[in-house]
C-alpha positions, 0 to 999 in steps of 0.5 A: 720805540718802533718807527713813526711812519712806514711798516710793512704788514699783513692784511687779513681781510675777512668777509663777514657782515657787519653785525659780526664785526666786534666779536671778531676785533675781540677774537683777533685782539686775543690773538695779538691782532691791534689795528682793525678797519670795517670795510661793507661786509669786510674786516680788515685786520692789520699785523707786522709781517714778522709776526704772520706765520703758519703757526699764526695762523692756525692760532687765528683759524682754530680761535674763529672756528672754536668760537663761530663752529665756520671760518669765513672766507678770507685772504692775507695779503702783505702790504708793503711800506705804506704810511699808516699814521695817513691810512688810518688817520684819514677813516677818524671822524669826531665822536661823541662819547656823549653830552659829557665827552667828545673825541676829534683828531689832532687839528681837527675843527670841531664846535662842541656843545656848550659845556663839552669836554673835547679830547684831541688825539693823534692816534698813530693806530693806537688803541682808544681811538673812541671808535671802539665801543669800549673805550665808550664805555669806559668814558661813560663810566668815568664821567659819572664818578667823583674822580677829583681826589683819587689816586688812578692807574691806567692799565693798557692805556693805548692812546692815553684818552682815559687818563687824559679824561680823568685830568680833564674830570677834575682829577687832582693826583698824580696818575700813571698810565702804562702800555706794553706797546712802545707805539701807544706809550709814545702816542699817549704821552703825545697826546697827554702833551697835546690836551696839556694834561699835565702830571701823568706818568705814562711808561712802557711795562708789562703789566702782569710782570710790574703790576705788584710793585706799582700797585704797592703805590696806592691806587684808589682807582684802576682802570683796565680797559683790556681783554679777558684773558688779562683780566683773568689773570691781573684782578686777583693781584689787584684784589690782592695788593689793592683791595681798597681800590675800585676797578673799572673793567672793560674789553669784555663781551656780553657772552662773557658776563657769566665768566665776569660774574664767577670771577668777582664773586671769587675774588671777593667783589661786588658789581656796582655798575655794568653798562652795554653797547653792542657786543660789549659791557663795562663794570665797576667793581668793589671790593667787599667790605668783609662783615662785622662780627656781630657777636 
Protein backbone atom coordinates (compact mmCIF):
# COMPACT_ATOMS: atom_id res chain seq x y z
CA UNK A 1 0.00 0.00 0.00
CA UNK A 2 1.43 3.33 -0.78
CA UNK A 3 2.12 5.66 2.39
CA UNK A 4 -1.10 7.74 3.89
CA UNK A 5 0.43 10.86 3.86
CA UNK A 6 3.33 12.77 2.05
CA UNK A 7 4.42 12.15 -1.39
CA UNK A 8 6.57 14.05 -3.39
CA UNK A 9 4.91 15.10 -6.89
CA UNK A 10 4.96 16.89 -9.93
CA UNK A 11 2.61 19.98 -10.68
CA UNK A 12 1.40 20.50 -14.40
CA UNK A 13 -0.14 23.61 -14.23
CA UNK A 14 -2.08 24.16 -17.51
CA UNK A 15 -3.67 27.36 -18.66
CA UNK A 16 -6.60 26.95 -19.82
CA UNK A 17 -10.38 28.13 -19.60
CA UNK A 18 -12.60 26.35 -17.59
CA UNK A 19 -14.88 25.22 -20.19
CA UNK A 20 -11.87 22.94 -21.29
CA UNK A 21 -11.36 21.98 -17.87
CA UNK A 22 -12.86 18.10 -18.45
CA UNK A 23 -11.64 17.13 -21.76
CA UNK A 24 -8.34 17.72 -20.66
CA UNK A 25 -8.81 15.64 -16.67
CA UNK A 26 -9.91 12.75 -19.55
CA UNK A 27 -6.98 13.55 -21.93
CA UNK A 28 -4.52 13.23 -18.58
CA UNK A 29 -6.42 10.25 -17.29
CA UNK A 30 -5.40 8.33 -20.42
CA UNK A 31 -2.05 9.17 -19.77
CA UNK A 32 -1.99 7.74 -16.00
CA UNK A 33 -2.60 11.32 -14.65
CA UNK A 34 -5.25 10.72 -11.28
CA UNK A 35 -5.53 13.85 -9.26
CA UNK A 36 -6.69 17.01 -10.72
CA UNK A 37 -7.64 20.55 -9.13
CA UNK A 38 -9.36 23.69 -11.05
CA UNK A 39 -7.87 26.60 -10.15
CA UNK A 40 -9.61 30.42 -12.39
CA UNK A 41 -8.38 29.30 -15.83
CA UNK A 42 -5.99 27.09 -14.45
CA UNK A 43 -5.68 23.05 -14.39
CA UNK A 44 -3.92 21.80 -11.95
CA UNK A 45 -2.60 18.18 -12.64
CA UNK A 46 -0.61 16.17 -9.98
CA UNK A 47 1.67 12.78 -10.53
CA UNK A 48 4.36 10.88 -8.32
CA UNK A 49 7.85 12.71 -9.35
CA UNK A 50 9.08 8.84 -10.29
CA UNK A 51 6.68 8.79 -13.19
CA UNK A 52 7.60 12.56 -14.69
CA UNK A 53 10.09 11.88 -17.59
CA UNK A 54 10.87 13.27 -20.97
CA UNK A 55 9.53 10.50 -22.29
CA UNK A 56 5.99 11.64 -20.37
CA UNK A 57 5.99 14.32 -21.35
CA UNK A 58 6.20 14.18 -24.90
CA UNK A 59 3.30 11.39 -24.14
CA UNK A 60 1.19 14.47 -22.75
CA UNK A 61 2.08 16.99 -25.26
CA UNK A 62 1.74 14.83 -28.23
CA UNK A 63 -2.12 13.39 -26.43
CA UNK A 64 -2.93 17.42 -26.20
CA UNK A 65 -1.86 18.65 -29.54
CA UNK A 66 -3.58 15.40 -31.46
CA UNK A 67 -6.64 16.21 -29.65
CA UNK A 68 -6.84 20.33 -29.53
CA UNK A 69 -4.46 21.02 -33.10
CA UNK A 70 -2.28 23.67 -29.68
CA UNK A 71 -0.55 23.15 -26.31
CA UNK A 72 -1.46 25.54 -24.00
CA UNK A 73 0.88 27.45 -21.89
CA UNK A 74 2.05 25.30 -19.06
CA UNK A 75 4.67 24.73 -16.29
CA UNK A 76 5.89 21.39 -14.25
CA UNK A 77 6.88 22.27 -11.00
CA UNK A 78 8.01 19.57 -8.29
CA UNK A 79 6.35 19.84 -4.88
CA UNK A 80 7.96 18.57 -2.26
CA UNK A 81 6.53 16.39 0.72
CA UNK A 82 3.47 18.09 1.23
CA UNK A 83 0.32 16.57 2.86
CA UNK A 84 -2.14 15.83 0.26
CA UNK A 85 -4.88 13.72 2.01
CA UNK A 86 -4.88 18.19 4.02
CA UNK A 87 -4.53 19.83 0.40
CA UNK A 88 -7.17 17.93 -1.12
CA UNK A 89 -9.45 17.43 1.31
CA UNK A 90 -9.65 20.99 2.15
CA UNK A 91 -11.29 21.89 -1.73
CA UNK A 92 -14.43 19.10 -0.71
CA UNK A 93 -17.78 20.66 -0.34
CA UNK A 94 -21.08 18.45 -0.07
CA UNK A 95 -22.41 17.46 -3.36
CA UNK A 96 -25.84 16.54 -4.44
CA UNK A 97 -25.80 14.08 -6.75
CA UNK A 98 -29.31 14.74 -6.73
CA UNK A 99 -32.74 14.42 -4.51
CA UNK A 100 -31.68 10.57 -4.29
CA UNK A 101 -27.85 11.08 -3.22
CA UNK A 102 -25.63 13.27 -1.32
CA UNK A 103 -21.80 12.84 -1.16
CA UNK A 104 -20.11 14.87 2.15
CA UNK A 105 -16.48 14.37 3.43
CA UNK A 106 -15.78 12.15 6.21
CA UNK A 107 -17.21 14.15 9.75
CA UNK A 108 -18.59 16.66 7.94
CA UNK A 109 -22.13 18.47 9.10
CA UNK A 110 -24.56 18.10 6.72
CA UNK A 111 -28.74 18.36 6.94
CA UNK A 112 -29.70 16.23 4.06
CA UNK A 113 -33.47 16.26 2.39
CA UNK A 114 -35.75 14.05 4.21
CA UNK A 115 -35.53 10.74 2.59
CA UNK A 116 -31.71 11.44 1.20
CA UNK A 117 -29.17 8.71 1.13
CA UNK A 118 -25.92 10.47 2.46
CA UNK A 119 -22.36 8.81 1.58
CA UNK A 120 -19.61 9.87 3.69
CA UNK A 121 -16.09 9.46 2.20
CA UNK A 122 -12.61 10.01 3.19
CA UNK A 123 -11.12 10.57 -0.42
CA UNK A 124 -7.19 10.56 0.47
CA UNK A 125 -7.10 11.91 -3.76
CA UNK A 126 -8.93 8.70 -4.90
CA UNK A 127 -11.09 9.01 -7.55
CA UNK A 128 -15.12 9.20 -7.03
CA UNK A 129 -15.03 12.06 -5.17
CA UNK A 130 -18.71 13.28 -6.51
CA UNK A 131 -16.81 16.05 -7.91
CA UNK A 132 -16.26 14.30 -11.09
CA UNK A 133 -19.33 14.65 -13.61
CA UNK A 134 -19.02 10.72 -13.93
CA UNK A 135 -19.17 9.66 -10.91
CA UNK A 136 -22.56 11.72 -11.28
CA UNK A 137 -23.73 9.94 -13.82
CA UNK A 138 -23.29 6.72 -12.65
CA UNK A 139 -24.90 7.49 -9.35
CA UNK A 140 -28.09 8.74 -11.43
CA UNK A 141 -28.15 5.73 -13.44
CA UNK A 142 -27.87 3.46 -10.52
CA UNK A 143 -30.52 5.16 -8.42
CA UNK A 144 -32.95 4.69 -11.11
CA UNK A 145 -32.64 0.60 -11.25
CA UNK A 146 -33.92 -2.16 -9.36
CA UNK A 147 -30.50 -3.34 -7.71
CA UNK A 148 -32.02 -5.44 -4.51
CA UNK A 149 -31.19 -8.92 -5.98
CA UNK A 150 -28.33 -8.43 -8.36
CA UNK A 151 -25.36 -9.97 -8.12
CA UNK A 152 -22.69 -6.50 -8.95
CA UNK A 153 -19.12 -5.77 -9.81
CA UNK A 154 -17.45 -2.62 -9.41
CA UNK A 155 -14.83 -2.04 -11.87
CA UNK A 156 -12.01 0.75 -11.25
CA UNK A 157 -13.87 1.31 -7.97
CA UNK A 158 -11.85 4.39 -6.75
CA UNK A 159 -13.30 5.52 -3.47
CA UNK A 160 -15.61 2.67 -3.15
CA UNK A 161 -18.93 5.30 -3.27
CA UNK A 162 -20.57 3.05 -6.37
CA UNK A 163 -20.40 -0.06 -4.57
CA UNK A 164 -21.00 1.61 -1.35
CA UNK A 165 -24.35 3.14 -3.03
CA UNK A 166 -25.42 0.12 -4.28
CA UNK A 167 -25.54 -1.31 -0.45
CA UNK A 168 -27.18 1.54 0.48
CA UNK A 169 -29.79 1.11 -2.81
CA UNK A 170 -31.01 -1.92 -1.05
CA UNK A 171 -28.42 -4.29 -2.76
CA UNK A 172 -29.00 -7.72 -1.23
CA UNK A 173 -25.76 -9.82 -2.71
CA UNK A 174 -22.32 -9.94 -2.03
CA UNK A 175 -20.67 -7.17 -4.24
CA UNK A 176 -16.78 -7.21 -5.08
CA UNK A 177 -15.13 -3.91 -5.84
CA UNK A 178 -11.58 -3.74 -7.10
CA UNK A 179 -8.86 -1.03 -8.20
CA UNK A 180 -5.29 -1.27 -9.65
CA UNK A 181 -4.55 1.65 -7.29
CA UNK A 182 -3.38 0.23 -3.75
CA UNK A 183 -4.32 3.77 -2.50
CA UNK A 184 -7.94 3.68 -3.70
CA UNK A 185 -8.47 -0.05 -2.61
CA UNK A 186 -7.46 1.08 0.68
CA UNK A 187 -9.51 4.21 0.69
CA UNK A 188 -12.54 2.32 -0.52
CA UNK A 189 -12.49 -0.24 2.18
CA UNK A 190 -12.34 2.79 4.54
CA UNK A 191 -14.87 4.12 3.29
CA UNK A 192 -17.14 1.06 3.03
CA UNK A 193 -16.22 0.58 6.81
CA UNK A 194 -17.02 4.38 7.29
CA UNK A 195 -20.86 4.00 5.64
CA UNK A 196 -21.12 0.44 7.53
CA UNK A 197 -21.49 -1.34 4.06
CA UNK A 198 -21.05 -4.38 4.90
CA UNK A 199 -20.42 -7.55 2.71
CA UNK A 200 -18.17 -5.69 -0.28
CA UNK A 201 -15.38 -7.56 -1.37
CA UNK A 202 -13.10 -4.96 -2.33
CA UNK A 203 -9.20 -6.10 -3.93
CA UNK A 204 -6.41 -4.70 -5.42
CA UNK A 205 -6.26 -6.41 -9.17
CA UNK A 206 -6.04 -5.76 -12.53
CA UNK A 207 -8.91 -5.84 -14.18
CA UNK A 208 -7.66 -6.72 -17.77
CA UNK A 209 -5.32 -9.51 -16.14
CA UNK A 210 -8.20 -11.12 -13.69
CA UNK A 211 -11.24 -9.93 -15.28
CA UNK A 212 -12.09 -13.48 -16.78
CA UNK A 213 -11.82 -15.62 -13.50
CA UNK A 214 -13.95 -13.00 -11.78
CA UNK A 215 -16.19 -12.56 -13.96
CA UNK A 216 -16.95 -16.65 -14.37
CA UNK A 217 -18.53 -15.70 -10.69
CA UNK A 218 -21.90 -14.49 -12.22
CA UNK A 219 -22.30 -10.96 -12.04
CA UNK A 220 -25.74 -9.69 -13.24
CA UNK A 221 -24.45 -6.20 -13.13
CA UNK A 222 -21.29 -4.47 -13.75
CA UNK A 223 -20.27 -1.24 -13.22
CA UNK A 224 -17.26 0.47 -15.02
CA UNK A 225 -16.94 3.89 -14.25
CA UNK A 226 -13.18 4.05 -16.29
CA UNK A 227 -11.81 5.12 -19.57
CA UNK A 228 -12.12 4.57 -23.29
CA UNK A 229 -9.12 2.97 -24.00
CA UNK A 230 -10.33 0.16 -20.80
CA UNK A 231 -13.37 0.10 -22.07
CA UNK A 232 -12.19 -0.87 -25.56
CA UNK A 233 -10.37 -3.34 -24.45
CA UNK A 234 -12.69 -5.17 -21.14
CA UNK A 235 -16.31 -5.32 -22.90
CA UNK A 236 -15.90 -7.84 -25.51
CA UNK A 237 -14.52 -10.06 -22.46
CA UNK A 238 -17.62 -9.09 -20.30
CA UNK A 239 -19.74 -9.78 -23.35
CA UNK A 240 -18.06 -12.90 -23.61
CA UNK A 241 -17.95 -14.54 -20.42
CA UNK A 242 -21.09 -12.64 -18.83
CA UNK A 243 -23.30 -12.10 -21.52
CA UNK A 244 -26.30 -11.89 -19.23
CA UNK A 245 -24.85 -9.26 -17.31
CA UNK A 246 -25.96 -5.40 -17.90
CA UNK A 247 -23.31 -2.71 -17.84
CA UNK A 248 -23.36 0.31 -16.81
CA UNK A 249 -20.50 2.56 -18.84
CA UNK A 250 -18.98 5.69 -17.90
CA UNK A 251 -15.51 7.92 -18.19
CA UNK A 252 -16.74 8.39 -22.00
CA UNK A 253 -16.85 12.00 -23.55
CA UNK A 254 -19.84 13.05 -25.60
CA UNK A 255 -17.16 13.31 -28.70
CA UNK A 256 -16.55 9.69 -28.28
CA UNK A 257 -20.56 8.49 -28.78
CA UNK A 258 -19.79 7.49 -31.91
CA UNK A 259 -17.13 5.10 -31.04
CA UNK A 260 -19.39 3.80 -28.18
CA UNK A 261 -21.93 3.12 -30.61
CA UNK A 262 -19.89 1.19 -33.09
CA UNK A 263 -18.78 -0.54 -30.14
CA UNK A 264 -22.14 -2.06 -28.77
CA UNK A 265 -23.55 -2.62 -32.18
CA UNK A 266 -20.23 -4.86 -32.42
CA UNK A 267 -20.24 -6.77 -29.66
CA UNK A 268 -23.86 -7.35 -29.73
CA UNK A 269 -25.55 -4.74 -27.44
CA UNK A 270 -28.17 -2.58 -26.87
CA UNK A 271 -28.14 1.15 -25.16
CA UNK A 272 -30.98 1.05 -23.02
CA UNK A 273 -30.11 4.43 -21.53
CA UNK A 274 -27.60 7.10 -22.01
CA UNK A 275 -27.90 10.21 -19.88
CA UNK A 276 -25.00 13.56 -20.31
CA UNK A 277 -23.53 16.21 -17.96
CA UNK A 278 -21.05 18.69 -19.44
CA UNK A 279 -18.28 16.55 -21.61
CA UNK A 280 -19.30 13.45 -20.64
CA UNK A 281 -22.18 10.44 -21.08
CA UNK A 282 -23.12 7.27 -19.06
CA UNK A 283 -25.05 4.11 -21.03
CA UNK A 284 -26.68 0.96 -19.71
CA UNK A 285 -26.23 -1.51 -22.02
CA UNK A 286 -27.68 -4.95 -22.77
CA UNK A 287 -26.86 -7.75 -24.27
CA UNK A 288 -29.22 -8.61 -27.10
CA UNK A 289 -31.25 -11.37 -26.58
CA UNK A 290 -30.56 -13.40 -29.98
CA UNK A 291 -34.00 -13.84 -32.35
CA UNK A 292 -36.28 -16.87 -32.48
CA UNK A 293 -36.17 -19.04 -35.38
CA UNK A 294 -39.37 -18.50 -36.41
CA UNK A 295 -39.44 -20.86 -38.84
Amino acid sequence: MQPSGTHHYIELAITIGPELFEPYIAILSEEGIEYFLEEDDRLLAYLPESQWNEEKEMAVRSRIGETFDTIPPYKASFMADRNWNAEWEAHLQPIEISDRFIIVQKNKEISPKPGQIVIEINPKMSFGTGYHATTRLMLRQMEELDLQERKIMDIGTGTGVLAIAARKLGNRHPILAFDNNAWAAENAVENAEENKAADIRIELIDAEEELVANLKEGYELILANINKNVIDRILPVIRNYAPGADVLLSGILIYDEPWLKKLLKRLGYTNVKTIYEDEWLSSLVRAEKPEKDTK
